[in-house]
mmCIF file of the N, C-alpha and C atoms, coordinates in Angstrom:
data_MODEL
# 
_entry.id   MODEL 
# 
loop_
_atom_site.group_PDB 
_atom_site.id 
_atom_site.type_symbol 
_atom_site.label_atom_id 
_atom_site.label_alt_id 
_atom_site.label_comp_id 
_atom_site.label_asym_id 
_atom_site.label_entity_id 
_atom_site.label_seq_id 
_atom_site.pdbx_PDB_ins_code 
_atom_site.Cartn_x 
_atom_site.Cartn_y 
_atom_site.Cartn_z 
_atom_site.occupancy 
_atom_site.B_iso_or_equiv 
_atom_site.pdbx_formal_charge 
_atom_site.auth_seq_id 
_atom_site.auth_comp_id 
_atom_site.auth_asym_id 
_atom_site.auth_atom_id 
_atom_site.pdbx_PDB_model_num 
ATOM 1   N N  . UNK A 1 1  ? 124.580 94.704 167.228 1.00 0.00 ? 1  UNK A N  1 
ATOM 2   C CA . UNK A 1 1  ? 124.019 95.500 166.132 1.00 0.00 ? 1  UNK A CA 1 
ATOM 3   C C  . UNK A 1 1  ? 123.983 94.689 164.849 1.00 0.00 ? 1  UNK A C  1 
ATOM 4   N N  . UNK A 1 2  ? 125.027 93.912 164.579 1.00 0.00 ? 2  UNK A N  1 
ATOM 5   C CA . UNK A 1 2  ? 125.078 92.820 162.966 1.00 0.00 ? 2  UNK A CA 1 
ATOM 6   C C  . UNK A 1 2  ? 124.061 92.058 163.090 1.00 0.00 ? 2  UNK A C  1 
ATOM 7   N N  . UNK A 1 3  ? 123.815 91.888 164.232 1.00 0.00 ? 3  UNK A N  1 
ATOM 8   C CA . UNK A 1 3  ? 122.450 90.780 164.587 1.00 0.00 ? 3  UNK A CA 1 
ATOM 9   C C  . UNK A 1 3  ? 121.341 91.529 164.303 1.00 0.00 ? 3  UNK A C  1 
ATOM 10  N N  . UNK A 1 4  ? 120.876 92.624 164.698 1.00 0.00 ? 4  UNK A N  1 
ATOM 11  C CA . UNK A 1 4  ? 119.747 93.076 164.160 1.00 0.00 ? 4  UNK A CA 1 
ATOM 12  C C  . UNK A 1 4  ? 119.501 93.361 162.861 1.00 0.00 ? 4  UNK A C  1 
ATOM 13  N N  . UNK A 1 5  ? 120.764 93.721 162.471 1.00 0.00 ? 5  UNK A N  1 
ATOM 14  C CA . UNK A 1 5  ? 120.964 94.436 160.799 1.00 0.00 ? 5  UNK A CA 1 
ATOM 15  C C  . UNK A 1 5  ? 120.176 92.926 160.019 1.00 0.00 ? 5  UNK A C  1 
ATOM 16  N N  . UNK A 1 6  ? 120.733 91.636 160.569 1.00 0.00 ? 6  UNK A N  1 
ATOM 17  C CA . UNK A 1 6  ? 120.714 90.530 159.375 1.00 0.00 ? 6  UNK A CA 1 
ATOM 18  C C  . UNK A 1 6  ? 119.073 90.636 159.993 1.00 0.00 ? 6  UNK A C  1 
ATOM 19  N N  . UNK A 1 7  ? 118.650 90.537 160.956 1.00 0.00 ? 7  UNK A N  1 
ATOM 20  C CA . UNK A 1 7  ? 116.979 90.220 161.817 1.00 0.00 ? 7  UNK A CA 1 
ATOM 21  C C  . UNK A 1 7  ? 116.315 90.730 160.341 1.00 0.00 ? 7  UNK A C  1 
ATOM 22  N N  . UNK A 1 8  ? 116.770 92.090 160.347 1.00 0.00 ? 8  UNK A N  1 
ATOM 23  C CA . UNK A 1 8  ? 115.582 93.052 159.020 1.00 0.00 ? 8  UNK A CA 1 
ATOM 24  C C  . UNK A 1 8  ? 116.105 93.051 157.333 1.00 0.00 ? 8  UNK A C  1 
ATOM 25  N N  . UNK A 1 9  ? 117.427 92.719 157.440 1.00 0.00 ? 9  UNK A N  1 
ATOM 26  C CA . UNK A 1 9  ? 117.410 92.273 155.975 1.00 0.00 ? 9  UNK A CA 1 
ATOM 27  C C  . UNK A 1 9  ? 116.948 90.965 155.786 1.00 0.00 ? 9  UNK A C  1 
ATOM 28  N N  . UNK A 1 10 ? 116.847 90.127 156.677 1.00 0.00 ? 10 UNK A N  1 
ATOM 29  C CA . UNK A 1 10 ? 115.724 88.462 156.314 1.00 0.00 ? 10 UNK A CA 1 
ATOM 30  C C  . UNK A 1 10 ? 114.314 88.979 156.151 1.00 0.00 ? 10 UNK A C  1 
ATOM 31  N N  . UNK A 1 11 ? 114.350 89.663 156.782 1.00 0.00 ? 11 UNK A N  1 
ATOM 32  C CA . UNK A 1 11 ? 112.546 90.371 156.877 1.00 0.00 ? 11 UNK A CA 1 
ATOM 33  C C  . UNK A 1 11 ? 112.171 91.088 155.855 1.00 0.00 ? 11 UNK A C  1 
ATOM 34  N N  . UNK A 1 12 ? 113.007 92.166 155.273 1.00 0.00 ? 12 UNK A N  1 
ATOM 35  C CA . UNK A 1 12 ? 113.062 93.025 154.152 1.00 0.00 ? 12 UNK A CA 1 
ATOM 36  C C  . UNK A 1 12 ? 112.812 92.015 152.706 1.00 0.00 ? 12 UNK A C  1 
ATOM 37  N N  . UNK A 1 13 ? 113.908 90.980 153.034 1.00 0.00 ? 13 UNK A N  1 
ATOM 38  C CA . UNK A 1 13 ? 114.416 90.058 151.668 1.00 0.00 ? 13 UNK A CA 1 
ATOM 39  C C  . UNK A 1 13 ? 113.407 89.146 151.288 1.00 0.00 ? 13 UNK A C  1 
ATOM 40  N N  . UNK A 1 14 ? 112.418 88.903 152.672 1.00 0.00 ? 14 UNK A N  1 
ATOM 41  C CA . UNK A 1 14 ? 111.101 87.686 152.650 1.00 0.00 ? 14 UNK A CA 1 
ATOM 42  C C  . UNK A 1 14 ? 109.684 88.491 152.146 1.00 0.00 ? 14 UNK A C  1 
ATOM 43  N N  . UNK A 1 15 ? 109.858 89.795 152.485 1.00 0.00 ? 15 UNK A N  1 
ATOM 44  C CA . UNK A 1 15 ? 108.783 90.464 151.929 1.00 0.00 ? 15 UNK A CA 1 
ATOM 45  C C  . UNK A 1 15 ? 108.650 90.798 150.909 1.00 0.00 ? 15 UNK A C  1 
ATOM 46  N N  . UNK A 1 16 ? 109.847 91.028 150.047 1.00 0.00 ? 16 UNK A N  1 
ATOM 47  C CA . UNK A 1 16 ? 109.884 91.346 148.667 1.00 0.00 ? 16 UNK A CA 1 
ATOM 48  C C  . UNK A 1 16 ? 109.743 90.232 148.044 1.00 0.00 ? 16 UNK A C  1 
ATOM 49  N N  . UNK A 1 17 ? 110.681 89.075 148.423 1.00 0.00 ? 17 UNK A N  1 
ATOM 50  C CA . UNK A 1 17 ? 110.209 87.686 147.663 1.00 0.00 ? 17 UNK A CA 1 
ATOM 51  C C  . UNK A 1 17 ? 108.602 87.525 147.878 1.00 0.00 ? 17 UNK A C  1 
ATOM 52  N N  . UNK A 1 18 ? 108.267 88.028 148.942 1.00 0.00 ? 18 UNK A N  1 
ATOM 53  C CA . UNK A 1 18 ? 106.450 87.431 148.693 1.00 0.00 ? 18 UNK A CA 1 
ATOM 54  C C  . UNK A 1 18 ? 105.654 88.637 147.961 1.00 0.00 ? 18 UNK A C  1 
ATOM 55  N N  . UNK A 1 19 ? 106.018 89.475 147.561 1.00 0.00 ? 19 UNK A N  1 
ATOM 56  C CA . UNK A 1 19 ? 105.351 90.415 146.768 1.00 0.00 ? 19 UNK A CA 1 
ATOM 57  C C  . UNK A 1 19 ? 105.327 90.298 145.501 1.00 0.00 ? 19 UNK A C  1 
ATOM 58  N N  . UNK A 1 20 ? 106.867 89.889 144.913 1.00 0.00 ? 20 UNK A N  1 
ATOM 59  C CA . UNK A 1 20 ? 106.482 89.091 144.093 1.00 0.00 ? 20 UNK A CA 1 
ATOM 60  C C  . UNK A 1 20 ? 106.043 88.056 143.767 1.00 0.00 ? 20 UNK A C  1 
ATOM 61  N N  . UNK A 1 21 ? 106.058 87.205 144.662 1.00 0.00 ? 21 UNK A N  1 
ATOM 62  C CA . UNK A 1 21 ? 105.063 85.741 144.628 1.00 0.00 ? 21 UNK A CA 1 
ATOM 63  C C  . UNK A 1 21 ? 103.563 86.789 144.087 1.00 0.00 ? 21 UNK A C  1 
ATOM 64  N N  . UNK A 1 22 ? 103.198 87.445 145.171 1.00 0.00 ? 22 UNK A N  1 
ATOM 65  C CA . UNK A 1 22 ? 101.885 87.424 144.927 1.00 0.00 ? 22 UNK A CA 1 
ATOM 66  C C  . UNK A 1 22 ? 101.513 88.522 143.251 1.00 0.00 ? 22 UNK A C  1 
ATOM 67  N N  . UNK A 1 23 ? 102.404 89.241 143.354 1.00 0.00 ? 23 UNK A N  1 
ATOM 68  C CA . UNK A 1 23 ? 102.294 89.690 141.957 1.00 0.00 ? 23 UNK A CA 1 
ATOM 69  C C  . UNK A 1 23 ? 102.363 88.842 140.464 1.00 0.00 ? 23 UNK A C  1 
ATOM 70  N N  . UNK A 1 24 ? 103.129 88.003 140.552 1.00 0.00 ? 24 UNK A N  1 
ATOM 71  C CA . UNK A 1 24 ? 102.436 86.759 139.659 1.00 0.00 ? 24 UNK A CA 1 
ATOM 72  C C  . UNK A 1 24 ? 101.564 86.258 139.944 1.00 0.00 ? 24 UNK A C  1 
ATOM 73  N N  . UNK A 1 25 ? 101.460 85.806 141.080 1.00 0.00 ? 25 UNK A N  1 
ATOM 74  C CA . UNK A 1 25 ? 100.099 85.278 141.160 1.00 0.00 ? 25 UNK A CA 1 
ATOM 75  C C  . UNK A 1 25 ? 98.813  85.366 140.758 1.00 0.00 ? 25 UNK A C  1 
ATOM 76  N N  . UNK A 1 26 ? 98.796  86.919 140.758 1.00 0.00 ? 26 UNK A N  1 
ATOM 77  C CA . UNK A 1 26 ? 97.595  88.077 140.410 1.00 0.00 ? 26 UNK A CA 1 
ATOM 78  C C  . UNK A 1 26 ? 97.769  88.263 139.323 1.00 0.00 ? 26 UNK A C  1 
ATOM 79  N N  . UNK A 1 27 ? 98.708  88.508 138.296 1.00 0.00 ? 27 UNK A N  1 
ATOM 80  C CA . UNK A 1 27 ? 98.861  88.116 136.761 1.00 0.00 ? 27 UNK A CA 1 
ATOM 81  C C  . UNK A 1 27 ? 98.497  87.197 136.066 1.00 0.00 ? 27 UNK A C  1 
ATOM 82  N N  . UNK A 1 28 ? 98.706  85.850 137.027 1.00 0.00 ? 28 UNK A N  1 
ATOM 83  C CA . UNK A 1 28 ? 98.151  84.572 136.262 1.00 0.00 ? 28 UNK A CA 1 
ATOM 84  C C  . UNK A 1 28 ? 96.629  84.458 136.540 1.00 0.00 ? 28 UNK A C  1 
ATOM 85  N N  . UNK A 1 29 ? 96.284  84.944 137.991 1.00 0.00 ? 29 UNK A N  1 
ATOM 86  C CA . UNK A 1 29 ? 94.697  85.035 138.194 1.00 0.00 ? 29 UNK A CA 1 
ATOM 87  C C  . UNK A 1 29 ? 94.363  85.426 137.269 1.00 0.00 ? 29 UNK A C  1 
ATOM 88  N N  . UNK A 1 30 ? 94.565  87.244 136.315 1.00 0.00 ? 30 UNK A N  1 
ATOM 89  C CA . UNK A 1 30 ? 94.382  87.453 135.277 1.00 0.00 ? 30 UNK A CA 1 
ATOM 90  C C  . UNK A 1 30 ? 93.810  87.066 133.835 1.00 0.00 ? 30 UNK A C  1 
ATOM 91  N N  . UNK A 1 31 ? 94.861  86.386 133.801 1.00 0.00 ? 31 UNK A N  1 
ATOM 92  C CA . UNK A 1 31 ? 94.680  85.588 132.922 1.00 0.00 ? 31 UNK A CA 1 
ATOM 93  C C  . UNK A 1 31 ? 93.878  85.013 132.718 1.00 0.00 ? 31 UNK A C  1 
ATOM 94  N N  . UNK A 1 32 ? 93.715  83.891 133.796 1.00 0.00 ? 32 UNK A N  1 
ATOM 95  C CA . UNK A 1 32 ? 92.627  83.140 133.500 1.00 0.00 ? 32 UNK A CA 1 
ATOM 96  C C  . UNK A 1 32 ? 91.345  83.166 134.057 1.00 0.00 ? 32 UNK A C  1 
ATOM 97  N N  . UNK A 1 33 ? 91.396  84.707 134.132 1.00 0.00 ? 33 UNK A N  1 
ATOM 98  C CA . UNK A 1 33 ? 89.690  85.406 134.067 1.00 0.00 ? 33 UNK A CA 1 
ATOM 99  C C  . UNK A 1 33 ? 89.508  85.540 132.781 1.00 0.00 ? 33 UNK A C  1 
ATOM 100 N N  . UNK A 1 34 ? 90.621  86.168 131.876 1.00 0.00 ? 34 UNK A N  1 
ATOM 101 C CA . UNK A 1 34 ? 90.154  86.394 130.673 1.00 0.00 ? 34 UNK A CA 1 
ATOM 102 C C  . UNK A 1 34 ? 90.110  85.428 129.976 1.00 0.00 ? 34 UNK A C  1 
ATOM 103 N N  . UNK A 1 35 ? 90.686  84.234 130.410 1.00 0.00 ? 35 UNK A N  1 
ATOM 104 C CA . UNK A 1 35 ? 90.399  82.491 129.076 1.00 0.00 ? 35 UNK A CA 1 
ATOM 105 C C  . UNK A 1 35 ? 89.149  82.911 129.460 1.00 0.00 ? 35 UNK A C  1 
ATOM 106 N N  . UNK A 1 36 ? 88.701  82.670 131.111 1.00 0.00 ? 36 UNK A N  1 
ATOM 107 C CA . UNK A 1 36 ? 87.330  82.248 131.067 1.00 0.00 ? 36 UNK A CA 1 
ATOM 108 C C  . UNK A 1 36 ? 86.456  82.800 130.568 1.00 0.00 ? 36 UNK A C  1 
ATOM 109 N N  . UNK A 1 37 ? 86.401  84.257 130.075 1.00 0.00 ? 37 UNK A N  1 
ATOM 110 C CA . UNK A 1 37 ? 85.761  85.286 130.082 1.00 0.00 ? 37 UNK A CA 1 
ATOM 111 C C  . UNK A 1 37 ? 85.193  85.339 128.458 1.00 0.00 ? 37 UNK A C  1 
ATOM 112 N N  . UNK A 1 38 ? 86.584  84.540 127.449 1.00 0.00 ? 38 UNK A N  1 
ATOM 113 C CA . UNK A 1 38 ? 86.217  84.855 126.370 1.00 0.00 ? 38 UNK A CA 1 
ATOM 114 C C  . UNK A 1 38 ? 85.276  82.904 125.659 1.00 0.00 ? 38 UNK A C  1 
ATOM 115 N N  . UNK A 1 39 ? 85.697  82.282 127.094 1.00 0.00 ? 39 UNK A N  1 
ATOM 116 C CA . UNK A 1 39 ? 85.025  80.745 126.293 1.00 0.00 ? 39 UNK A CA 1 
ATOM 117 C C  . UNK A 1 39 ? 83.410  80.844 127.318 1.00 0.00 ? 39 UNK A C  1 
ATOM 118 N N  . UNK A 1 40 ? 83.245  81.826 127.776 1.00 0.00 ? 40 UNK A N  1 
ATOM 119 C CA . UNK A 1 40 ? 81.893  82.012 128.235 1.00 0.00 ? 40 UNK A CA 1 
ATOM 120 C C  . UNK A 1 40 ? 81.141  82.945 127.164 1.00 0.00 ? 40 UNK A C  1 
ATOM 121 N N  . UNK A 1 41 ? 81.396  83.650 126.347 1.00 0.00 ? 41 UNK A N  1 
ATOM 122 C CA . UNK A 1 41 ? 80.950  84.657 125.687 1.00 0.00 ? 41 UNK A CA 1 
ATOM 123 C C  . UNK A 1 41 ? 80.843  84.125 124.191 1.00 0.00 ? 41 UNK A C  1 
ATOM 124 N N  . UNK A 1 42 ? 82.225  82.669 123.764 1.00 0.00 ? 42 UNK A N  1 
ATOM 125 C CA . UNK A 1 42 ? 82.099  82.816 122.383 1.00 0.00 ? 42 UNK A CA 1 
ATOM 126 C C  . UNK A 1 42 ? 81.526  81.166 122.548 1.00 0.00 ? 42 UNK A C  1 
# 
């Protein structure tokens, strides 16, 4: 049973670390839609 418990807290612990990976990620994408957005316009 300790063996499975650790199986899904590595699994649990890798998914949240990549959610936030990708949630910065998508913040910084953000971003630099809007540099681009405002040196295309001005």
């Amino acid at each position: 049973k300790d063996e499975e418990v650790e199986k899904y807290r590595e699994r649990f612990a890798g998914s949240q670390a990549d959610r936030i990976v990708k949630a910065q990620a998508e913040a910084e994408a953000k971003k630099v839609v809007k540099q681009l957005q405002k040196a295309t316009i001005s």
